[in-house]
C-alpha positions as a LaTeX table, in Angstrom:
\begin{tabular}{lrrr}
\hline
Residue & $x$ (\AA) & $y$ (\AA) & $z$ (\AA) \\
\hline
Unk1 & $-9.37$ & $-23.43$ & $-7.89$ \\
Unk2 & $-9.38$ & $-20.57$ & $-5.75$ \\
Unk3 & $-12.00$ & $-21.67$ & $-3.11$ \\
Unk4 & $-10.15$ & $-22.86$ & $-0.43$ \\
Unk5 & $-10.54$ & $-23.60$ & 3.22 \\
Unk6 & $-7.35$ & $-23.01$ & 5.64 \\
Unk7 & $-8.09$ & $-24.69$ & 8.78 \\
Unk8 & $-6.37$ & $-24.71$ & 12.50 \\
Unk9 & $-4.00$ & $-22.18$ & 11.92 \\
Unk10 & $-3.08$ & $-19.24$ & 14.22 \\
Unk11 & $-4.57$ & $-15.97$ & 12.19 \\
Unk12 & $-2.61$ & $-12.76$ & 12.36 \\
Unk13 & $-4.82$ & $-10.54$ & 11.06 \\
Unk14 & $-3.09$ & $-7.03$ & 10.40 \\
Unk15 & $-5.20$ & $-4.47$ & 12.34 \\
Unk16 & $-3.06$ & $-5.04$ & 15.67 \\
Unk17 & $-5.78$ & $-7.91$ & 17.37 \\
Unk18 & $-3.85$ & $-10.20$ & 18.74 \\
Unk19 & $-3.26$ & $-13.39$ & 16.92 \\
Unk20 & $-6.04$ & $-15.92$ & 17.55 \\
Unk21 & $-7.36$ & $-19.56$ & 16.49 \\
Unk22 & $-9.51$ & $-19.66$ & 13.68 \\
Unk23 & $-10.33$ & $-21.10$ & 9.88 \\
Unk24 & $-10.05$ & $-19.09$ & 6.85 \\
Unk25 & $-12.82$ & $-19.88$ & 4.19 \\
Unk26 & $-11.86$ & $-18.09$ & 0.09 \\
Unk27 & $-13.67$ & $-18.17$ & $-1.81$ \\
Unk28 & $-13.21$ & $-16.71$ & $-5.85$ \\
Unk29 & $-10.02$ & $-15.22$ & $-4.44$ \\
Unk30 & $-11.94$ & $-13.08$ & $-1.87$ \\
Unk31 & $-11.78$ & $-13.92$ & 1.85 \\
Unk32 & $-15.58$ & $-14.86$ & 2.40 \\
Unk33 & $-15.41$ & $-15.87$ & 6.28 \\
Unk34 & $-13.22$ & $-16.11$ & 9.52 \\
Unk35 & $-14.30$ & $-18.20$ & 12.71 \\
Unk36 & $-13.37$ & $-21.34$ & 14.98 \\
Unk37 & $-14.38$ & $-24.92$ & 13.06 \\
Unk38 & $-15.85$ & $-23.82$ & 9.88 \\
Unk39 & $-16.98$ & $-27.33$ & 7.84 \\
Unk40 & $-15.74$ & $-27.90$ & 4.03 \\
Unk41 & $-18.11$ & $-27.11$ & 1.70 \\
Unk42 & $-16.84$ & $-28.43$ & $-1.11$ \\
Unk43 & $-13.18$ & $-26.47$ & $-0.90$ \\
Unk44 & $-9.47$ & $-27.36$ & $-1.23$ \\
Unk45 & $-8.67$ & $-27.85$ & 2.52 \\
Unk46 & $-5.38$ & $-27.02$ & 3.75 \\
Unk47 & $-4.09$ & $-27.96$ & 7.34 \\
Unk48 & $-2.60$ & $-24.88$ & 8.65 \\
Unk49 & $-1.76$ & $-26.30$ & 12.02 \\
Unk50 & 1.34 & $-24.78$ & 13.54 \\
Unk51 & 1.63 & $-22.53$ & 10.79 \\
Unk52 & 0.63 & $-18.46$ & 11.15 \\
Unk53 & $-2.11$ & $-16.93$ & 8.17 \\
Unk54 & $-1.83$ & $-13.55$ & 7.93 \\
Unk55 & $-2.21$ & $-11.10$ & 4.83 \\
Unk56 & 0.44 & $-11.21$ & 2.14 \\
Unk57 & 3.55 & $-8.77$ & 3.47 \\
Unk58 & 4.94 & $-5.86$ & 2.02 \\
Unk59 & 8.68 & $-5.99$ & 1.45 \\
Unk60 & 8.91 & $-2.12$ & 1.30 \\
Unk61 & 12.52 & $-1.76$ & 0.51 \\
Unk62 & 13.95 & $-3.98$ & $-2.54$ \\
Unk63 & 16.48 & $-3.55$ & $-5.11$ \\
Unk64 & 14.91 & $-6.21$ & $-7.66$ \\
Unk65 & 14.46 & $-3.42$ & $-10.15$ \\
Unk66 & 17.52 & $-5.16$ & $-12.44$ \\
Unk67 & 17.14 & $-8.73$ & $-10.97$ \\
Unk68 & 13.17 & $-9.70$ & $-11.34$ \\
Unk69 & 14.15 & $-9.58$ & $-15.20$ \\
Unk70 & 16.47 & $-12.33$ & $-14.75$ \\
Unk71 & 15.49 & $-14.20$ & $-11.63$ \\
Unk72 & 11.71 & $-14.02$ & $-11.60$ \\
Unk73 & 11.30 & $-16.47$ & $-9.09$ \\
Unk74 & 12.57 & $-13.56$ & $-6.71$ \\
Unk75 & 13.27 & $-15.83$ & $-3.97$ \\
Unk76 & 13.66 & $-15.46$ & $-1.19$ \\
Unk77 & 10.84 & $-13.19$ & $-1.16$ \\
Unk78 & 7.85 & $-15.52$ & $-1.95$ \\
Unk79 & 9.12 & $-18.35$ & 0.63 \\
Unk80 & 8.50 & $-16.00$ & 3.55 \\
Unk81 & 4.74 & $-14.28$ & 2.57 \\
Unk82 & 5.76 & $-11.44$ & 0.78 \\
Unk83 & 3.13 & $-10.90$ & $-1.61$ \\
Unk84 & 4.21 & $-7.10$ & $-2.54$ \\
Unk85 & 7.80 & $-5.38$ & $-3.05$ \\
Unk86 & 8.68 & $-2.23$ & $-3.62$ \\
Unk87 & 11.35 & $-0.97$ & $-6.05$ \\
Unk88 & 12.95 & 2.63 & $-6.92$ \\
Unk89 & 14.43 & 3.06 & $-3.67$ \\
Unk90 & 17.70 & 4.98 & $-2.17$ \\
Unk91 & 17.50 & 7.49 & $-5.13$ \\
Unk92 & 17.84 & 5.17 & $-8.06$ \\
Unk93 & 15.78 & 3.30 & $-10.61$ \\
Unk94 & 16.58 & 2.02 & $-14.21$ \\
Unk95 & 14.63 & 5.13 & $-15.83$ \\
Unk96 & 14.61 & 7.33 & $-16.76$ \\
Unk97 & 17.38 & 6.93 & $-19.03$ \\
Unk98 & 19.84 & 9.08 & $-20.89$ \\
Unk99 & 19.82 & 8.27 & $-24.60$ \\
Unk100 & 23.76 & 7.84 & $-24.52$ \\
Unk101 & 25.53 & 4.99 & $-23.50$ \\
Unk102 & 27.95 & 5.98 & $-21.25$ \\
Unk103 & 25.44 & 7.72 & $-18.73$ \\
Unk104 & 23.57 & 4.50 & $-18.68$ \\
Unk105 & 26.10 & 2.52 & $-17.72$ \\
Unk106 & 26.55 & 5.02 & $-14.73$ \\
Unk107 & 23.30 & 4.20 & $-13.42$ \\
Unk108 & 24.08 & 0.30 & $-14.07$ \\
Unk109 & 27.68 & 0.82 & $-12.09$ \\
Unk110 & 25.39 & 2.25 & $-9.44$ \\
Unk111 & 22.99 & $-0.60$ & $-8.88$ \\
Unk112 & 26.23 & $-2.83$ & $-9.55$ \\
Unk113 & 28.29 & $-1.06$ & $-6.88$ \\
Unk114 & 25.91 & $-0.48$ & $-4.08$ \\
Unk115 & 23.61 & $-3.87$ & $-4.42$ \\
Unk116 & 26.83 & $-6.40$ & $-4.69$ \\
Unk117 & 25.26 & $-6.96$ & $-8.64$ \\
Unk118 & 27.42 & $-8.25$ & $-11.55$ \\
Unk119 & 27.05 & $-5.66$ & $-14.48$ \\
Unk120 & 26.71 & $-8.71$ & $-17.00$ \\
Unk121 & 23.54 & $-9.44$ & $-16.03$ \\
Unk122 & 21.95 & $-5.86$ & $-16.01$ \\
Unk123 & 23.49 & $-5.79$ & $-20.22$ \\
Unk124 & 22.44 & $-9.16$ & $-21.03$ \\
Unk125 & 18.55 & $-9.33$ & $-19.53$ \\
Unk126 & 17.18 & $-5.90$ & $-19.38$ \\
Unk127 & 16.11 & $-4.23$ & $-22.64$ \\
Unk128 & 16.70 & $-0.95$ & $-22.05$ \\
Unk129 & 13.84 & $-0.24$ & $-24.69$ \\
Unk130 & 12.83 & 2.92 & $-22.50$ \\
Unk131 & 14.38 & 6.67 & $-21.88$ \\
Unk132 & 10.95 & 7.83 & $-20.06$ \\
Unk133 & 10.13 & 6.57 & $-16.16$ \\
Unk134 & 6.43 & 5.87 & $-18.36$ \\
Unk135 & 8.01 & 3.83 & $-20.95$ \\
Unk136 & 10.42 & 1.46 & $-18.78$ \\
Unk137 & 6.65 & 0.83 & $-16.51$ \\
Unk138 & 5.23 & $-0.01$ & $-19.71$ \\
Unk139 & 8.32 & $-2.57$ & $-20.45$ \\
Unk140 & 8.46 & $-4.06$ & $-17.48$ \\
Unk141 & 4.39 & $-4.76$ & $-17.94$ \\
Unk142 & 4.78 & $-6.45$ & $-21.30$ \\
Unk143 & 7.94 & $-8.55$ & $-20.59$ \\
Unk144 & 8.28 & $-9.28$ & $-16.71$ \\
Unk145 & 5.95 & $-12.37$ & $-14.99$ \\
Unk146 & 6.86 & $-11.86$ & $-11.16$ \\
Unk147 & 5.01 & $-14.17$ & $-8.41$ \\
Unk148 & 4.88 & $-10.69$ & $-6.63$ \\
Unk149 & 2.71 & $-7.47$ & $-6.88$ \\
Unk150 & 5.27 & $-4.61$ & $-7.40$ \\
Unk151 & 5.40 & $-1.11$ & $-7.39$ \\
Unk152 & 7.79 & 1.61 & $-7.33$ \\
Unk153 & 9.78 & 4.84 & $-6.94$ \\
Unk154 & 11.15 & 6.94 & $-9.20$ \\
Unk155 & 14.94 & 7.79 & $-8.05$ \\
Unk156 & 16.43 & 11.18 & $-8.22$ \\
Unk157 & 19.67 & 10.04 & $-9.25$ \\
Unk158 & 17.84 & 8.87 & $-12.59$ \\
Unk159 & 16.23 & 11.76 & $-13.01$ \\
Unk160 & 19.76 & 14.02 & $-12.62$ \\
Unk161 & 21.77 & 11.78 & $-15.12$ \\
Unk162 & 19.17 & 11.29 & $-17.47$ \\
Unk163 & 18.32 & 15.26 & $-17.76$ \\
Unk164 & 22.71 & 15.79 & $-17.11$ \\
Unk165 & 24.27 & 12.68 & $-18.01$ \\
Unk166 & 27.76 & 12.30 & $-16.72$ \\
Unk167 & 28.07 & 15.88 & $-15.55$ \\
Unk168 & 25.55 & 14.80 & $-13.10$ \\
Unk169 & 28.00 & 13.79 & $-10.56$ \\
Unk170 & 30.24 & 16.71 & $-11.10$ \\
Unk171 & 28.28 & 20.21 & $-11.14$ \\
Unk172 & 24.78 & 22.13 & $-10.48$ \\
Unk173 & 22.04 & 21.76 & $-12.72$ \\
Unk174 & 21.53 & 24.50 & $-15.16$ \\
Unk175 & 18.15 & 25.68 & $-15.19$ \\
Unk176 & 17.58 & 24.09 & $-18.59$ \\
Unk177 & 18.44 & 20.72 & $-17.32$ \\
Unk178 & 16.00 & 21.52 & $-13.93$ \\
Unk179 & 13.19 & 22.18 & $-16.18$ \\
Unk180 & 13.98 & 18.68 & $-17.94$ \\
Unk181 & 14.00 & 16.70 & $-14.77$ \\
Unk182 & 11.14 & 18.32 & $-13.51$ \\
Unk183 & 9.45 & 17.02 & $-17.13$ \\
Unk184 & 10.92 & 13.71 & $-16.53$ \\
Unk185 & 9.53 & 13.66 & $-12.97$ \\
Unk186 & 5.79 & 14.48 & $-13.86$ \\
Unk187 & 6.25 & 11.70 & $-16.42$ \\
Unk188 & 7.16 & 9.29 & $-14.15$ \\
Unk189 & 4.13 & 10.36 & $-11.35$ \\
Unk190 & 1.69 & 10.54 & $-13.95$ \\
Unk191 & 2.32 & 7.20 & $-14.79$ \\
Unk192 & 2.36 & 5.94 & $-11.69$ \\
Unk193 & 5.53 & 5.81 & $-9.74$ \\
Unk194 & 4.69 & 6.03 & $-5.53$ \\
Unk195 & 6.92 & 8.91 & $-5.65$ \\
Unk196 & 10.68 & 10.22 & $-5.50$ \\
Unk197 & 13.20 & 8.60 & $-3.89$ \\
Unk198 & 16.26 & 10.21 & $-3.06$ \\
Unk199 & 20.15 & 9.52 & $-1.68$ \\
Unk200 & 22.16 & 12.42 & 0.14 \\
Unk201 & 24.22 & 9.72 & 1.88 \\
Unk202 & 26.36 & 7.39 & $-0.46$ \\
Unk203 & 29.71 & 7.36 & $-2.29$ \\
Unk204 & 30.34 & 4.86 & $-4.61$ \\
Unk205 & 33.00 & 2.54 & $-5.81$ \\
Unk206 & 35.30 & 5.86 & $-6.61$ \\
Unk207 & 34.43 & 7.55 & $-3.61$ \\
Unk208 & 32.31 & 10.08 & $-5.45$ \\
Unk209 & 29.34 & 11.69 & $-3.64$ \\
Unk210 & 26.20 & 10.59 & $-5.24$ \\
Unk211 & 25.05 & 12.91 & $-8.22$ \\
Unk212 & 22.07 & 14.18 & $-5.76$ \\
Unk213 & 24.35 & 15.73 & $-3.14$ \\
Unk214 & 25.31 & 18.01 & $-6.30$ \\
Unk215 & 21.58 & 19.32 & $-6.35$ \\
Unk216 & 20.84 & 22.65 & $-5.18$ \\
Unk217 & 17.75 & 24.31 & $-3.79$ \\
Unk218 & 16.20 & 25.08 & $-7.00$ \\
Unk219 & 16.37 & 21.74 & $-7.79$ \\
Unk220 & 14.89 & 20.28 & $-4.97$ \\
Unk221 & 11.91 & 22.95 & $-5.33$ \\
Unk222 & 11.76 & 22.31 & $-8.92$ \\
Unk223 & 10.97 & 18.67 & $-8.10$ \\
Unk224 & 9.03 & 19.40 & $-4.91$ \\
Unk225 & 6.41 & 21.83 & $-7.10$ \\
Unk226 & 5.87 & 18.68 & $-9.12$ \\
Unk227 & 5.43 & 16.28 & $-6.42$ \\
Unk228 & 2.88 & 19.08 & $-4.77$ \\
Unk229 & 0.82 & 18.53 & $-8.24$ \\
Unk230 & 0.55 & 14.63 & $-6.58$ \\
Unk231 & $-0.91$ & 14.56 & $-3.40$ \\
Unk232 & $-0.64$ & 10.73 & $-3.02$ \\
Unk233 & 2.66 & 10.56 & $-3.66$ \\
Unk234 & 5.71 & 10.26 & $-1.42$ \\
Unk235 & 9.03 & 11.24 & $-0.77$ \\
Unk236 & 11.67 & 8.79 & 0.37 \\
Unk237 & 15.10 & 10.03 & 1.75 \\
Unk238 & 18.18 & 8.37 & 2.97 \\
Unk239 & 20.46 & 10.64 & 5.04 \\
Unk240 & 24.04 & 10.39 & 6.63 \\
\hline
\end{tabular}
């Protein structure tokens, strides 16, 4: 089932080459050969004629984090290549997590707010199993089937209210509660996340500033000494 031979279709290959004719031979999942008339051996055999092959795309900015546990189809994404999303962006995530209610649903009002996203939904399908960045990854991994690859950011906002809860939007960190989202931070990288994302732009539906545009610069170094620890790892910003 996964040897297959696309024929007559215009390959876009991803280095930059300009698109050219050609036939695509897979074989056990793995591209095996590329070139002009290439016979069946055997193969599925699809006619790719007026169509474009090219490498699954990247969608590198989503906000599926809530939705893929409720719409897994994640259309539209599928119907147009995308074979890889990425979540966590703008500064928020669904973990880490306070452990009281009401902060949660502050970071739920903020997906619900800036994404156009019912709240229902986000109450009704998601867990919420997890406090650690490590322990929502290893949810998602036991009870989400996506058509996608996915991967993801960390947000800073999620980080502040879970280490602060509501008094995230309001004040400076202590240094206590620094310390704890630089913990919370680690977790998340050493687990995996691509990096930190992070908002010192938006309002939301109250006209509050985002909890991040509360942080100071011993925050931000706090979290920047961990990210140093990461050398792969990024750091995504939205500004005004």
């Amino acid at each position: 089932m996964n040897d297959i031979l696309i024929r007559n279709g215009t390959v876009v290959d991803g280095t930059g080459a300009p698109a050219f004719k050609a036939d695509v031979r897979v074989r056990g999942g793995v591209i095996a050969e590329v070139g002009p008339d290439l016979e069946p051996q055997g193969e599925r055999v699809f006619d790719a004629a007026g169509c474009h092959v090219t490498p699954g795309f990247i969608e590198s900015h989503t906000h599926y984090d809530g939705t893929m546990w409720w719409q897994p189809d994640l259309d539209p994404l599928p119907g147009y290549g995308a074979t890889t999303m990425i979540l966590g962006n703008c500064g928020f995530s669904p973990a880490p997590l306070h452990k009281y209610m009401p902060a949660q649903r502050e970071m739920i009002g903020i997906f619900s707010f800036f994404e156009d996203i019912p709240e229902g939904p986000f109450m009704q399908n998601l867990p919420w199993d997890w406090n650690k960045w490590s322990e929502y990854r290893a949810s998602a991994e036991r009870n989400v089937r996506v058509p996608l690859n996915y991967a993801a950011y960390v947000g800073h906002i999620a980080i502040r209210l879970a280490a602060m809860g509501v008094e995230a939007w309001d004040r400076e960190a202590t240094p206590e509660e620094i310390a704890k989202m630089a913990e919370l931070l680690d977790d998340a990288l050493a687990a995996g996340a691509l990096g930190m994302s992070d908002n010192m732009h938006d309002h939301d539906g109250q006209d509050r500033p985002v909890p991040t545009l509360k942080a100071n610069d011993a925050e931000f170094e706090a979290l920047f000494d961990v990210m140093e620890k990461y050398p792969n790892c990024c750091y995504q910003v939205i500004v005004d």
